[in-house]
C-alpha positions, 0 to 999 in steps of 0.5 A: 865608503870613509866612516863619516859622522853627522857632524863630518858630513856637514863640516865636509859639505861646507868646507868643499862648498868653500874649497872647489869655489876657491880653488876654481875661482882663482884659475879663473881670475888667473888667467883672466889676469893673464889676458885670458878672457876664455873664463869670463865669457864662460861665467867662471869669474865668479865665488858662486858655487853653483857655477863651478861645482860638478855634483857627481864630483862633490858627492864622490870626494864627500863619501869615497875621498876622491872628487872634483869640480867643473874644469876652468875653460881657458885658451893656452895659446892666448896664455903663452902668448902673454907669458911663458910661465902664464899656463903653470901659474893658471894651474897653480893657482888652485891648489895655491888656493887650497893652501892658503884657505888652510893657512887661514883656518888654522890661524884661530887655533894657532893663537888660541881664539878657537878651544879645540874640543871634540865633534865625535857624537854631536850632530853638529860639527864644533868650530875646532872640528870644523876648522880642523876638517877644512884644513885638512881637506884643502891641504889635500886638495892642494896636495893631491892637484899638484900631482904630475898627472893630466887632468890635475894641475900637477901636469902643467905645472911639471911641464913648465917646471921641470927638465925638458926630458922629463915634459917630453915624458909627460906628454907621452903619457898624458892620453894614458894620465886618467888611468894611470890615476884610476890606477893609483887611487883605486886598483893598488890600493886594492891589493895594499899598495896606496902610493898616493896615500903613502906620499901626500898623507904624511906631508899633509900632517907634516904641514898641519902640525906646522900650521897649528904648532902642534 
């Protein structure tokens, strides 16, 4: 379990409250852009939390690092008939999403609105600490969906993008694609081996530091 402060735990509740909704909100309005009317009648064209959060999920990426939310039900025949691109650009919306939220964030403290000061042993998060916690948490969200890896959305984003050999790869694995991220999330990194760790953090810094010019 990740060492979580009073005031982290309540900046990370608010943040994923904001973040799933977001982030499932814009597959939703995506595909119903696109023509998909597949999220409308499942009541998934809304920002009201409680339709698209999954509390195991939340619970599970608030105390371990790794969660989700309720999936956006949408029709991919009715989207590729409408566009060929339309499934990639459904599936990168969320994560888009998260980015932008992060973006958003950190514009106080890049122009200095926002004093950064410390939230270690307050019960309440500071707004710098807060900030700070909701950028990073949806950069990971961002980061860690874009994943070629089926159910995240990194998978049909790859599909569409990517060379035709490597789609055809994709497919092949994709009934295995759920363990093989078990795999990556919980098995390696018993034995020292964080792939995902290695790869995304560093990139989330990367991206941090060039959001707040630090």
């Amino acid at each position: 379990m990740l060492n979580l402060t009073p005031a982290t735990i309540i900046s990370r509740i608010i943040t994923l409250l904001i973040a799933f909704t977001v982030h499932e909100f814009s597959h939703a309005w995506t595909a119903d852009r696109f023509g998909d009317d597949t999220p409308r009648y499942n009541g998934r064209l809304t920002l009201n939390p409680s339709v698209h959060l999954d509390l195991m999920g939340t619970l599970m990426l608030l105390f371990v690092g790794f969660g989700w939310a309720k999936p956006v039900p949408v029709n991919p025949y009715t989207l590729r008939r409408r566009s060929p691109s339309a499934m990639m650009w459904v599936s990168l919306a969320g994560p888009l999403s998260n980015l932008l939220l992060a973006v958003i964030a950190a514009i106080p403290l890049r122009l200095g609105l926002v004093p950064y000061s410390a939230s270690s042993g307050r019960l309440f998060p500071t707004p710098s600490g807060f900030l700070l916690e909701f950028i990073f948490v949806n950069l990971a969200l961002a980061l860690f969906n874009l994943i070629p890896l089926a159910p995240l959305d990194g998978d049909k984003v790859a599909e569409f993008l990517f060379p035709p050999p490597f789609s055809r790869f994709l497919e092949r694995i994709r009934p295995y694609s759920p363990l093989i991220l078990l795999a990556l999330l919980f098995l390696l990194p018993y034995f020292g081996i964080d792939i995902v760790g290695w790869v995304i953090r560093p990139v989330i810094t990367a991206i941090a530091r060039l959001l707040l010019g630090v």
